[in-house]
N, CA, C and O atoms as a Maestro MAE file, in Angstrom:
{
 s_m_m2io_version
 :::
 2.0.0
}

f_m_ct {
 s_m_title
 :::
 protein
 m_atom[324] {
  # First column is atom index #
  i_m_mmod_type
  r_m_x_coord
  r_m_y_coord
  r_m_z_coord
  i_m_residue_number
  s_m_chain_name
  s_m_pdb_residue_name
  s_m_pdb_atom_name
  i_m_atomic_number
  :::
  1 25 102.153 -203.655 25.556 1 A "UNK " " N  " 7
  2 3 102.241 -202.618 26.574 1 A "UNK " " CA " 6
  3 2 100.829 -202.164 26.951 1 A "UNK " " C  " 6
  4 15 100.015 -202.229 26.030 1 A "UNK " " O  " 8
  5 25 100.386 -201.717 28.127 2 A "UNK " " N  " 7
  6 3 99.581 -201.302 28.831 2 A "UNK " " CA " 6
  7 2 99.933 -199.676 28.995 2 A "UNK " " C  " 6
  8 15 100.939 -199.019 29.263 2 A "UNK " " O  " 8
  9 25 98.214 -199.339 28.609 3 A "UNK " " N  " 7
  10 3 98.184 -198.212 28.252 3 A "UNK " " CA " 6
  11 2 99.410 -197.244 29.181 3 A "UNK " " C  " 6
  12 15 100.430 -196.961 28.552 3 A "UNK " " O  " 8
  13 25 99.317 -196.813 30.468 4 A "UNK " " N  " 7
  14 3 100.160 -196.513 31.028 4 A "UNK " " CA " 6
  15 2 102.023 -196.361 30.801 4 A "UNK " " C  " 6
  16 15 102.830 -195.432 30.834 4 A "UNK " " O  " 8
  17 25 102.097 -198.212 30.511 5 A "UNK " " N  " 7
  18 3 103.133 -198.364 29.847 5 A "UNK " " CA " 6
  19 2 103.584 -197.255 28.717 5 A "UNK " " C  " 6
  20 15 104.612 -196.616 28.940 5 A "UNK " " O  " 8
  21 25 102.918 -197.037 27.632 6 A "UNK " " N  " 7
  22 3 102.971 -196.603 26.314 6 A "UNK " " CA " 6
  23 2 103.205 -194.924 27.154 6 A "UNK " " C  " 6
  24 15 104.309 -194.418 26.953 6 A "UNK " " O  " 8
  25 25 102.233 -194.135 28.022 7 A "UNK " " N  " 7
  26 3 102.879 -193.214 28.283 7 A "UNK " " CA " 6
  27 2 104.101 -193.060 28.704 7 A "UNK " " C  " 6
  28 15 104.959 -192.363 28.164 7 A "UNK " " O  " 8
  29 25 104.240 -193.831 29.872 8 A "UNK " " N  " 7
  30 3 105.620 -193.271 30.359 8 A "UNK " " CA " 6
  31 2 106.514 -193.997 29.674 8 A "UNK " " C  " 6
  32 15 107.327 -194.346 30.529 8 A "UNK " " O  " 8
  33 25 106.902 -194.502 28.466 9 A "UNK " " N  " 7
  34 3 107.439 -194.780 27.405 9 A "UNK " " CA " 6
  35 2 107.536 -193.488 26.786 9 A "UNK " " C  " 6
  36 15 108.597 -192.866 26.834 9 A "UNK " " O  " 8
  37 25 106.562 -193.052 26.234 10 A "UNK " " N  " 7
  38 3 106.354 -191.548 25.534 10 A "UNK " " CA " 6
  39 2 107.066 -190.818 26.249 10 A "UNK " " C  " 6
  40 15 108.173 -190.357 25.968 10 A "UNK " " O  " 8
  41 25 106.369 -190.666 27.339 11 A "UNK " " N  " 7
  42 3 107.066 -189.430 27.772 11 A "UNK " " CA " 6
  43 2 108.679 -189.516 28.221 11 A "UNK " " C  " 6
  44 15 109.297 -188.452 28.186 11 A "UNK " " O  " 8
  45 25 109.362 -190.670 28.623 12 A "UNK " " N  " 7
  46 3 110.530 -190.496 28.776 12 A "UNK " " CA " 6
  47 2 111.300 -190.675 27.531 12 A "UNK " " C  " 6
  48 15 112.528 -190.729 27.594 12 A "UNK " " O  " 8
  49 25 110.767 -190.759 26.559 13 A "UNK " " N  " 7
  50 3 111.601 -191.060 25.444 13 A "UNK " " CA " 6
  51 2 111.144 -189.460 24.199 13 A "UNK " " C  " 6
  52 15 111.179 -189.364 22.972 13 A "UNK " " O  " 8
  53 25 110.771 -188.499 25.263 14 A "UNK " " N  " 7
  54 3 110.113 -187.178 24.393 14 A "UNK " " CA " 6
  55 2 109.502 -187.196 23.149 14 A "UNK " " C  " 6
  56 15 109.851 -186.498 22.197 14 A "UNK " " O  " 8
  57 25 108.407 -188.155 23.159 15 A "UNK " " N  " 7
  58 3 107.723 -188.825 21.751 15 A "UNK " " CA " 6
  59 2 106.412 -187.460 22.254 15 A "UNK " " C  " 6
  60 15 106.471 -186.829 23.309 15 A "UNK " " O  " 8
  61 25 105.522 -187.319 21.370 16 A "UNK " " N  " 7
  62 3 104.609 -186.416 21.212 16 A "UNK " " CA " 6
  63 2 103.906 -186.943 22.343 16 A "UNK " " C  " 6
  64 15 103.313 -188.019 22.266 16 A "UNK " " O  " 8
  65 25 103.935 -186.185 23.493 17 A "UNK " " N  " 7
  66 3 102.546 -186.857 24.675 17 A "UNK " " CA " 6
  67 2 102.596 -185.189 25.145 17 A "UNK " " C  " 6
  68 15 103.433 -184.332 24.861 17 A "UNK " " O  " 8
  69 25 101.475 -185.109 25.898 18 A "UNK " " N  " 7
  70 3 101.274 -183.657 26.544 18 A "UNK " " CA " 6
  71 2 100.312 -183.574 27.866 18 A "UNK " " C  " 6
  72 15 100.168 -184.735 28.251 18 A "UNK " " O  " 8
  73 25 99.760 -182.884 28.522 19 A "UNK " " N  " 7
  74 3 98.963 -183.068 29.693 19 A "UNK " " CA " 6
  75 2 98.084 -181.723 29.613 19 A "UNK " " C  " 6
  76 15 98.341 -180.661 29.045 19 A "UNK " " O  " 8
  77 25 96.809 -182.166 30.467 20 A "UNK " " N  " 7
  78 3 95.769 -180.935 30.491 20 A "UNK " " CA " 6
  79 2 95.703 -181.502 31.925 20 A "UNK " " C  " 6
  80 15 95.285 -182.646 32.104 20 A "UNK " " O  " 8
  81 25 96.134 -180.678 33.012 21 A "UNK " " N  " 7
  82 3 95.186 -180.652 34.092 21 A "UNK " " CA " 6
  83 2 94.267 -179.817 34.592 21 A "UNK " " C  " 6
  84 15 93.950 -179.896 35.779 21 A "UNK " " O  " 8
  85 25 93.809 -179.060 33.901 22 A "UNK " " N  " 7
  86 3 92.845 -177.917 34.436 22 A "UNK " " CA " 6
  87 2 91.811 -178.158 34.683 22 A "UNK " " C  " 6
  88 15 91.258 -178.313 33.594 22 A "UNK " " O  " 8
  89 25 91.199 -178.289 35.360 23 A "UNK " " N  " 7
  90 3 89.795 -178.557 35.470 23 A "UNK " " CA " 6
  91 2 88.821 -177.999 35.359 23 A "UNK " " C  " 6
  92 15 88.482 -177.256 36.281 23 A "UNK " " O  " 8
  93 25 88.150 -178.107 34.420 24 A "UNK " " N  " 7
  94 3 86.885 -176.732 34.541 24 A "UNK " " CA " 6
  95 2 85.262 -177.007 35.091 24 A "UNK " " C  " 6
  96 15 84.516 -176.190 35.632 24 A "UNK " " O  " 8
  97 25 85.003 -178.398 34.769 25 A "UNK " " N  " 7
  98 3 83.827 -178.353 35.438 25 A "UNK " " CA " 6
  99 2 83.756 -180.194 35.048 25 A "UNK " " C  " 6
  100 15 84.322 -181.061 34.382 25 A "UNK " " O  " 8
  101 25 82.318 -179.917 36.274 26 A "UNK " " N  " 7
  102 3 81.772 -181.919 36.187 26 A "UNK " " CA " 6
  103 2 80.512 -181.480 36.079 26 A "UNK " " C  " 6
  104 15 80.364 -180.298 36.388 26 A "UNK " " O  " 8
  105 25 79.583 -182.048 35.746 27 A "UNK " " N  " 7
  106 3 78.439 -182.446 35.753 27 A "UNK " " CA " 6
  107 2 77.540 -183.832 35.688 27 A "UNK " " C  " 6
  108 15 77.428 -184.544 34.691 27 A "UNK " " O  " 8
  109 25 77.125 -183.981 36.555 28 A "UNK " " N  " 7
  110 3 76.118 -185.540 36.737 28 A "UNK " " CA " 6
  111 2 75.101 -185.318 35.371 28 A "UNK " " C  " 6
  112 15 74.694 -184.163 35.241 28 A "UNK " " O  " 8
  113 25 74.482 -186.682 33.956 29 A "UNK " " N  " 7
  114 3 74.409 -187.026 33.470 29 A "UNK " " CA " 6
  115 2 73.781 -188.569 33.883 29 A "UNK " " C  " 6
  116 15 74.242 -189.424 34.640 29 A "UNK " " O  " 8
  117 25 72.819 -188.557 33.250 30 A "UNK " " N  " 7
  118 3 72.187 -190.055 33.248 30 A "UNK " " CA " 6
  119 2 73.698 -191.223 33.464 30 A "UNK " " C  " 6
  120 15 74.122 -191.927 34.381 30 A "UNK " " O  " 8
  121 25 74.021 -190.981 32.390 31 A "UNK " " N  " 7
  122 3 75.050 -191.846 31.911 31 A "UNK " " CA " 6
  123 2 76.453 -192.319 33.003 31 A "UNK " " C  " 6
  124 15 77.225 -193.275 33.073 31 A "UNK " " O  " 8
  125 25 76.262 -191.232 33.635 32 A "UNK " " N  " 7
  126 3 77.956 -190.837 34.755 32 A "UNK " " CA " 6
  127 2 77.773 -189.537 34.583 32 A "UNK " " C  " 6
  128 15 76.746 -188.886 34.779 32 A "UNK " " O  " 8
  129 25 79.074 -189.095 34.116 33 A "UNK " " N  " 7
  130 3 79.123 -187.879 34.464 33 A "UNK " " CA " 6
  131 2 80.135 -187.557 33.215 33 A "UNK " " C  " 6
  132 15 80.961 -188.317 32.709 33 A "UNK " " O  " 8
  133 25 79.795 -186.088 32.841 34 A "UNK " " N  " 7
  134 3 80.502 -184.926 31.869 34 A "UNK " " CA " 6
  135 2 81.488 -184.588 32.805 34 A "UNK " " C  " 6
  136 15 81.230 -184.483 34.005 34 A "UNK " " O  " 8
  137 25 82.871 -184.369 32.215 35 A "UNK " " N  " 7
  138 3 83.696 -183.759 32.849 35 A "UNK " " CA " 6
  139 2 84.303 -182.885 31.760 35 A "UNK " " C  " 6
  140 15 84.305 -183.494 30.691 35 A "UNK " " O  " 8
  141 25 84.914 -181.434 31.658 36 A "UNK " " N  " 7
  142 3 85.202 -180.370 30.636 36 A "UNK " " CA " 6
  143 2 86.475 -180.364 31.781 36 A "UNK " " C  " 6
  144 15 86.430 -180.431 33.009 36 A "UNK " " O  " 8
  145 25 87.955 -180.221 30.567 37 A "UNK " " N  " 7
  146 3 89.196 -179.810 31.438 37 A "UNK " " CA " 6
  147 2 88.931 -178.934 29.954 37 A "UNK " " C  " 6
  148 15 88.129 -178.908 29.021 37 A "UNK " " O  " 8
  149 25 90.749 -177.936 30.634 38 A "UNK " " N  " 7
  150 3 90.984 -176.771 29.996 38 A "UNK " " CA " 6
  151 2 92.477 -177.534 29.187 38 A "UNK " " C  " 6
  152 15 93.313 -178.114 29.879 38 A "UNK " " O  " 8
  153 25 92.567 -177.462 28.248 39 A "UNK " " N  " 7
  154 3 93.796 -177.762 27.328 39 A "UNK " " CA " 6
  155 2 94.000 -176.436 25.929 39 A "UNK " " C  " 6
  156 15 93.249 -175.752 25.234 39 A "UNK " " O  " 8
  157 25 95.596 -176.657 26.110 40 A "UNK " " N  " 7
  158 3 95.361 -176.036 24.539 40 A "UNK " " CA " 6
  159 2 94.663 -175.823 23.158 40 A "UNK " " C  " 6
  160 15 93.727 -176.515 22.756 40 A "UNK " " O  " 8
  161 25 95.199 -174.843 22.517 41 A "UNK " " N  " 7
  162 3 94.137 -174.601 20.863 41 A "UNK " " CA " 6
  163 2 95.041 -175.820 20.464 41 A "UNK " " C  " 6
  164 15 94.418 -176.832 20.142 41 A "UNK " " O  " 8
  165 25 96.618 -175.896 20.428 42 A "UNK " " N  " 7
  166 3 96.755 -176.680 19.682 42 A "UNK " " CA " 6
  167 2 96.809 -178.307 19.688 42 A "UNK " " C  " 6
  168 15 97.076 -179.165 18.847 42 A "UNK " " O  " 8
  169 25 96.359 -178.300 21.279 43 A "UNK " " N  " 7
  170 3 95.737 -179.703 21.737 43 A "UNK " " CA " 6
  171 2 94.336 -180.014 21.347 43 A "UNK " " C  " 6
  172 15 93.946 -181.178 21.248 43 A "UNK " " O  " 8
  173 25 93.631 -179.058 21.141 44 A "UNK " " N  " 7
  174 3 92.166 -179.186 20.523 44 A "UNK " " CA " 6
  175 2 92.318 -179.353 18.812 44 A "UNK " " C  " 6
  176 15 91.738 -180.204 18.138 44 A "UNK " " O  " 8
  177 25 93.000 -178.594 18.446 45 A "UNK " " N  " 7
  178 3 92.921 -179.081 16.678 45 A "UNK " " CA " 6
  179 2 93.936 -180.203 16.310 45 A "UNK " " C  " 6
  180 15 94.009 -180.415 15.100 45 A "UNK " " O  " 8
  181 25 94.729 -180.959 17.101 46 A "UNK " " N  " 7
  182 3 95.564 -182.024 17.009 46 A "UNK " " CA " 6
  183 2 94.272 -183.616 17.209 46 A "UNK " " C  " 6
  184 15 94.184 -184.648 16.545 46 A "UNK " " O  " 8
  185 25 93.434 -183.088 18.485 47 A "UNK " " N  " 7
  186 3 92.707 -183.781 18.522 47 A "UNK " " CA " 6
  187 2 91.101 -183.746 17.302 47 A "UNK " " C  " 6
  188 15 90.573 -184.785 16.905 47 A "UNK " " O  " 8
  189 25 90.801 -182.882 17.069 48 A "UNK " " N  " 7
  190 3 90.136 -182.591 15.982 48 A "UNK " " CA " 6
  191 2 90.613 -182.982 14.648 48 A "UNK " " C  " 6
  192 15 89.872 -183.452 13.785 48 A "UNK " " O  " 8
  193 25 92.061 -182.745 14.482 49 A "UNK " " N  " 7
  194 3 92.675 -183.655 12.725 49 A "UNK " " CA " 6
  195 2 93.091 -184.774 13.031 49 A "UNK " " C  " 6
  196 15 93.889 -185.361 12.299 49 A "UNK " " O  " 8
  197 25 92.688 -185.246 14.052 50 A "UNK " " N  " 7
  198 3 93.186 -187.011 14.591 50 A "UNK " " CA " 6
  199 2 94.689 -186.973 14.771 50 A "UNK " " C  " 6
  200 15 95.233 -187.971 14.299 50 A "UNK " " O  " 8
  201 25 95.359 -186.254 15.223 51 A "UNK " " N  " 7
  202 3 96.793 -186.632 15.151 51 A "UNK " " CA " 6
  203 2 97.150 -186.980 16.999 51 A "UNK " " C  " 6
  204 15 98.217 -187.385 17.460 51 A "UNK " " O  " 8
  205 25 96.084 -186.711 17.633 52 A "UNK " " N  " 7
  206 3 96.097 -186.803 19.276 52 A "UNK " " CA " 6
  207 2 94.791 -187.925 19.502 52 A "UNK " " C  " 6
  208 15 94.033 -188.301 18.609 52 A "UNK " " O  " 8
  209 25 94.755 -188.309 20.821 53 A "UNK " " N  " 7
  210 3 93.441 -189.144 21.653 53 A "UNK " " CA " 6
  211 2 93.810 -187.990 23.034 53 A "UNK " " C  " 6
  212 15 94.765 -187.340 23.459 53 A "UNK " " O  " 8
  213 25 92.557 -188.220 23.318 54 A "UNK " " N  " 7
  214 3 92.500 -187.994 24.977 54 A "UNK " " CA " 6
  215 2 92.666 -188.637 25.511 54 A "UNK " " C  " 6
  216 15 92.100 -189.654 25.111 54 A "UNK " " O  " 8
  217 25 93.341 -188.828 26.612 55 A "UNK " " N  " 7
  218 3 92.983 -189.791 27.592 55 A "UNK " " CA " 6
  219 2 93.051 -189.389 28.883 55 A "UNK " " C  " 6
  220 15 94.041 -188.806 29.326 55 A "UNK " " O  " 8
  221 25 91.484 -189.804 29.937 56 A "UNK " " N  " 7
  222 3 91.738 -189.112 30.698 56 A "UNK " " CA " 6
  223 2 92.264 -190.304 32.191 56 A "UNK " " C  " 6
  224 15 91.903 -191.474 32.322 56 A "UNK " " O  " 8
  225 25 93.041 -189.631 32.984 57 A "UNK " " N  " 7
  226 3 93.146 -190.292 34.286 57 A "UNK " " CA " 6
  227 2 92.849 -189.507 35.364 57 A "UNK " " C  " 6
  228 15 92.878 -188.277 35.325 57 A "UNK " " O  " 8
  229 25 92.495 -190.315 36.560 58 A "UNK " " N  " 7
  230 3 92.114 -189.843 37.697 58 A "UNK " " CA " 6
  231 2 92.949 -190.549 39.308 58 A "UNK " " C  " 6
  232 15 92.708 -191.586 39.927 58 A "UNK " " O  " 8
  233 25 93.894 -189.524 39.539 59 A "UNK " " N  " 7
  234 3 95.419 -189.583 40.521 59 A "UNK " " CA " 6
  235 2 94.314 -188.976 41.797 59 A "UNK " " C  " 6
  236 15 93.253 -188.366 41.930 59 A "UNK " " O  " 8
  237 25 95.408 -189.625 42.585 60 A "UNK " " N  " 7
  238 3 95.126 -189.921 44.212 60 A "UNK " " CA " 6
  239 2 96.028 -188.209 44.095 60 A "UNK " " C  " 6
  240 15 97.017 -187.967 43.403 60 A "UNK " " O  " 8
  241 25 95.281 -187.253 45.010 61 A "UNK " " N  " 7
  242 3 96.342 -185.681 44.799 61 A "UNK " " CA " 6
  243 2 97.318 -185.587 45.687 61 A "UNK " " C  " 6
  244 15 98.436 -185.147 45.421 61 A "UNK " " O  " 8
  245 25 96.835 -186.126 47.152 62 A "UNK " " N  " 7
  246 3 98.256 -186.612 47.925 62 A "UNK " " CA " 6
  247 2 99.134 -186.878 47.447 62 A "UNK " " C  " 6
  248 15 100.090 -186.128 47.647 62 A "UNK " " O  " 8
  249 25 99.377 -188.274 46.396 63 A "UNK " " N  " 7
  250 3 100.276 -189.102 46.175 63 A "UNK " " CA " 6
  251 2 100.578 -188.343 44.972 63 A "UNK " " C  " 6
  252 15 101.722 -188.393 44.522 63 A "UNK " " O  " 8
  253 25 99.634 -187.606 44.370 64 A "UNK " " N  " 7
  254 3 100.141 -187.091 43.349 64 A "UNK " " CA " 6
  255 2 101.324 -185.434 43.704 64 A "UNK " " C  " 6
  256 15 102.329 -184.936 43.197 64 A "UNK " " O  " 8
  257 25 100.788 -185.261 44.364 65 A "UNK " " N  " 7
  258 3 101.637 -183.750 45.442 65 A "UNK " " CA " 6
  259 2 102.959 -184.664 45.963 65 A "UNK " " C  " 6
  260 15 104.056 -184.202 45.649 65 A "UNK " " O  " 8
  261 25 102.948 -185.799 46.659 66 A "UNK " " N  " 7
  262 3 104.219 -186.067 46.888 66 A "UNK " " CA " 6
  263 2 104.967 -186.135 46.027 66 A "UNK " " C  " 6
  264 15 106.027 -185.511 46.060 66 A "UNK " " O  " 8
  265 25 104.487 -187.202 44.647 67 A "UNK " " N  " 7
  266 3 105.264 -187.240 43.919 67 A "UNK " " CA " 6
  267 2 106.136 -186.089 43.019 67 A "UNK " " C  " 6
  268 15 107.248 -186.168 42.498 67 A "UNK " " O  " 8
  269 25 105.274 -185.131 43.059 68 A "UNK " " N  " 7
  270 3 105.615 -183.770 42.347 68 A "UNK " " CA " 6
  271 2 106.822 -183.536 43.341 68 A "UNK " " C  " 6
  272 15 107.920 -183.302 42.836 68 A "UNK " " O  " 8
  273 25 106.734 -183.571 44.341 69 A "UNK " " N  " 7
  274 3 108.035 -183.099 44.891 69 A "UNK " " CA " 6
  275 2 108.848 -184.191 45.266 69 A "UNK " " C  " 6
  276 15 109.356 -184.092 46.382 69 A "UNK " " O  " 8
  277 25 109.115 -185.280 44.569 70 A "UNK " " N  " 7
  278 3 110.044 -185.268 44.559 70 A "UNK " " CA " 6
  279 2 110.256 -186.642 45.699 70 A "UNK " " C  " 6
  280 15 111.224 -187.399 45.633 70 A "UNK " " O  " 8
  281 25 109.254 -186.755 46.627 71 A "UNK " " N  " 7
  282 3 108.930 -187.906 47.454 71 A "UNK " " CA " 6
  283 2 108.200 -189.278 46.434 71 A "UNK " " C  " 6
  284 15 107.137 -189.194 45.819 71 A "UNK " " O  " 8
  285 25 109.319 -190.759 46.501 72 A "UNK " " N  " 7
  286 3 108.820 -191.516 45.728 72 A "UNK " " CA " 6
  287 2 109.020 -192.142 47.029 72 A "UNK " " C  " 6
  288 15 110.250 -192.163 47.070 72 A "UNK " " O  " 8
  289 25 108.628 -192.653 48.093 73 A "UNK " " N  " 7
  290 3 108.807 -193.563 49.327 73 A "UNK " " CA " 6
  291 2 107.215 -194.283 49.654 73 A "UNK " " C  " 6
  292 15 106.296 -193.980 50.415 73 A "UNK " " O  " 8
  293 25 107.412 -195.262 48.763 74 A "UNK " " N  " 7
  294 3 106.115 -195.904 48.668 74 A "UNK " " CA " 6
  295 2 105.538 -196.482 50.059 74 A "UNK " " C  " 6
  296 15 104.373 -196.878 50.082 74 A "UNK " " O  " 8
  297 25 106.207 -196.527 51.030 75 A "UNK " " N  " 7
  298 3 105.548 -196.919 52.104 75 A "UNK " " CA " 6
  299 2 104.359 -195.374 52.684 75 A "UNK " " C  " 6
  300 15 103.267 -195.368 53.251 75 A "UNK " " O  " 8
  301 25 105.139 -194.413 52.257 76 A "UNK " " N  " 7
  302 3 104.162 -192.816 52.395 76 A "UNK " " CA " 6
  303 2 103.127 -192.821 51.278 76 A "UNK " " C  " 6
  304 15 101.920 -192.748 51.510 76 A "UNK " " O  " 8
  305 25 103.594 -192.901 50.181 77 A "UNK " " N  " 7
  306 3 102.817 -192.543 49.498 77 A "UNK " " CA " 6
  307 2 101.191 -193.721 49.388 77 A "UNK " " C  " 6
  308 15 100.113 -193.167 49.176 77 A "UNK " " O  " 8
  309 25 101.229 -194.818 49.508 78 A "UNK " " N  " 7
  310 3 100.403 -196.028 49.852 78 A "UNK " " CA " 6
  311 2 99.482 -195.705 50.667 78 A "UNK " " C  " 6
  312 15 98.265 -195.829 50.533 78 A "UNK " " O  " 8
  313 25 100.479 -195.000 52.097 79 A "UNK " " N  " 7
  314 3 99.506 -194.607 53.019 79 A "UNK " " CA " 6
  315 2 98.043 -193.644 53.328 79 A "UNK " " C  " 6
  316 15 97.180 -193.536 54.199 79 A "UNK " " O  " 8
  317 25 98.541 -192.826 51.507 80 A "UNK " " N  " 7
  318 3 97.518 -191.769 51.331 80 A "UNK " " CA " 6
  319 2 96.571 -192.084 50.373 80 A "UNK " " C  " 6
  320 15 95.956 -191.207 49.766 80 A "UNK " " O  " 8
  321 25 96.358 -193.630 50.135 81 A "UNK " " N  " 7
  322 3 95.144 -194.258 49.580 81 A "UNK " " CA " 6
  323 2 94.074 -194.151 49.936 81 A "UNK " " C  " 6
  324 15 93.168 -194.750 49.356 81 A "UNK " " O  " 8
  :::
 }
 m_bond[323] {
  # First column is bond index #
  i_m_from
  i_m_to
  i_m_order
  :::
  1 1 2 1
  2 2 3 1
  3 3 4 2
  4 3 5 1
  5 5 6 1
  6 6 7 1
  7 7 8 2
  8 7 9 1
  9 9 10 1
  10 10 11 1
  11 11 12 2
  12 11 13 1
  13 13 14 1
  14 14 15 1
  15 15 16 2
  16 15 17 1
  17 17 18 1
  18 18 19 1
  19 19 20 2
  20 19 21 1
  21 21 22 1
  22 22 23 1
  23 23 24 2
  24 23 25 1
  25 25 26 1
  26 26 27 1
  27 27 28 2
  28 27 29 1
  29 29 30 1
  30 30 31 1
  31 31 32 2
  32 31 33 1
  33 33 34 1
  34 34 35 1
  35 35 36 2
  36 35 37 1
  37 37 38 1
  38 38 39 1
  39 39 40 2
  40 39 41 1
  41 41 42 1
  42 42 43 1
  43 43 44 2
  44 43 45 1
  45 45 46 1
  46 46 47 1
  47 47 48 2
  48 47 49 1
  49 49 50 1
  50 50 51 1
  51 51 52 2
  52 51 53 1
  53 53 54 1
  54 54 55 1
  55 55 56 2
  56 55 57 1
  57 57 58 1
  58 58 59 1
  59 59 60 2
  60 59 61 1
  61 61 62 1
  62 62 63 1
  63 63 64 2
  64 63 65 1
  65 65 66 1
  66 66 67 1
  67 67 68 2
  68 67 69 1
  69 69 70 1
  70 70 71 1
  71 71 72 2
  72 71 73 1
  73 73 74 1
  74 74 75 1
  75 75 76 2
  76 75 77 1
  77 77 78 1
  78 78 79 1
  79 79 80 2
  80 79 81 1
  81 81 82 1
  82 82 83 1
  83 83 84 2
  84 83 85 1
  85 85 86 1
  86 86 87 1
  87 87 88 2
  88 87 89 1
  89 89 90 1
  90 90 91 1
  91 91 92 2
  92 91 93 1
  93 93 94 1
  94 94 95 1
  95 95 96 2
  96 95 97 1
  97 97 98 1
  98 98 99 1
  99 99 100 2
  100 99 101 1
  101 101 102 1
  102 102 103 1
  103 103 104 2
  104 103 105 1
  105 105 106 1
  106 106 107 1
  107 107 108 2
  108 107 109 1
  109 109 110 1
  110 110 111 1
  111 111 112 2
  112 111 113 1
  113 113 114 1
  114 114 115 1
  115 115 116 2
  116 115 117 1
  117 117 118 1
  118 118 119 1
  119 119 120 2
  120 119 121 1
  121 121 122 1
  122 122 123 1
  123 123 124 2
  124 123 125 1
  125 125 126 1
  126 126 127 1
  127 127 128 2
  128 127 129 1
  129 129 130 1
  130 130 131 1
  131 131 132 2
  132 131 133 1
  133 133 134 1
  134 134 135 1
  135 135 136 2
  136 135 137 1
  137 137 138 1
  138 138 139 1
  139 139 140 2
  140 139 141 1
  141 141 142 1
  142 142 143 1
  143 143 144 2
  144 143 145 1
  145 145 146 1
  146 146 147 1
  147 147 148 2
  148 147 149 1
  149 149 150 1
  150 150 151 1
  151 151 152 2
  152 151 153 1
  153 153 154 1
  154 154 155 1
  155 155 156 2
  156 155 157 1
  157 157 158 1
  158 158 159 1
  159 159 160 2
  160 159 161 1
  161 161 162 1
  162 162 163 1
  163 163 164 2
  164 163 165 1
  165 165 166 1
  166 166 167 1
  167 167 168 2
  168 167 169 1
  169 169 170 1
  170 170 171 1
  171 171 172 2
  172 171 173 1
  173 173 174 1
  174 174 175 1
  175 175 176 2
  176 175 177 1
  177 177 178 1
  178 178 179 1
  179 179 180 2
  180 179 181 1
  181 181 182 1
  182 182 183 1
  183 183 184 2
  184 183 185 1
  185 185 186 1
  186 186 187 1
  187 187 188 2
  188 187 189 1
  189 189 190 1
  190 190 191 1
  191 191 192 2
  192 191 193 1
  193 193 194 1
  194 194 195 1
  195 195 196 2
  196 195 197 1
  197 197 198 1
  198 198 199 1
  199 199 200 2
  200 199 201 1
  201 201 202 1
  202 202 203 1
  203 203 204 2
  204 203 205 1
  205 205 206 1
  206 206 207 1
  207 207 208 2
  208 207 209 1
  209 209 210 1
  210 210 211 1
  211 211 212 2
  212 211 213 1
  213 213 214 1
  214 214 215 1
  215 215 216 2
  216 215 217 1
  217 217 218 1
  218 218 219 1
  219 219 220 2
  220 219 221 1
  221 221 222 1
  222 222 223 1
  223 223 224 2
  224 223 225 1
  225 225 226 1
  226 226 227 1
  227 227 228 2
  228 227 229 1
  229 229 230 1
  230 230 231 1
  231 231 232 2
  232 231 233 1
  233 233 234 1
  234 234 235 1
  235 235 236 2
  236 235 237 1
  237 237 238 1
  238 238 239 1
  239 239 240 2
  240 239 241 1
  241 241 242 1
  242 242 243 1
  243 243 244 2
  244 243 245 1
  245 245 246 1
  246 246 247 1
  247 247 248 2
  248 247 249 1
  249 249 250 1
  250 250 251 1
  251 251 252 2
  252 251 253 1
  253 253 254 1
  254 254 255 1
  255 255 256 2
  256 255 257 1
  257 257 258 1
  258 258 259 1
  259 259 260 2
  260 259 261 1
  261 261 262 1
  262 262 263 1
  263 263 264 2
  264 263 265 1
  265 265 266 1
  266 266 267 1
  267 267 268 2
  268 267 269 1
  269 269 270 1
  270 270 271 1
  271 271 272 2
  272 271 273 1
  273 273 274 1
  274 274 275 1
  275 275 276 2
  276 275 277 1
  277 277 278 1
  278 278 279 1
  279 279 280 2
  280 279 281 1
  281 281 282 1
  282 282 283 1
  283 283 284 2
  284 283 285 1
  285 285 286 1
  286 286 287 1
  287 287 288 2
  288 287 289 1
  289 289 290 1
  290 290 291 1
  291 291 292 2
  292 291 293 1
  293 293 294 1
  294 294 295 1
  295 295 296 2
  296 295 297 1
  297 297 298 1
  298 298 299 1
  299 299 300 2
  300 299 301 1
  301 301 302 1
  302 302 303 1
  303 303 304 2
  304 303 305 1
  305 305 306 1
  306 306 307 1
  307 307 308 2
  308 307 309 1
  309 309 310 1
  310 310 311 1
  311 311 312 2
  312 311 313 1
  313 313 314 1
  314 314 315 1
  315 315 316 2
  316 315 317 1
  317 317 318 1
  318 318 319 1
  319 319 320 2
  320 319 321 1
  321 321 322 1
  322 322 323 1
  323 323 324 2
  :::
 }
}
């Protein structure tokens, strides 16, 4: 399975997965770039006693707003690539 896979595996099968979308800041870095989101205490000490990973992704917000409501009509949603 591909990473992706393994989430929405998780998550439809209510296995331990969770989400941070908050965003708190970016900053440019030699390297790329620092990015800081906002997540829980008990998403921070899950990830601190190893029982979590981060992982981060980066969604198209159109497609991601359609989908939230509820619009899966991939000929629309494509269009907002």
């Amino acid at each position: 399975m591909n990473l992706l896979q393994i989430m929405a595996f998780m998550a439809e099968n209510n296995l331990d997965i969770s989400r941070a979308d908050s965003f708190v800041e970016g900053k440019s870095v030699k390297q790329g770039a620092n990015i800081t989101m906002g997540a829980s205490m008990k998403d921070l000490i899950n990830i601190q006693t190893e029982k979590t990973i981060p992982v981060l992704f980066f969604l198209n917000i159109e497609q991601y707003k359609l989908l939230s409501s509820g619009n899966t009509d991939l000929e629309t949603l494509k269009s907002k690539s």
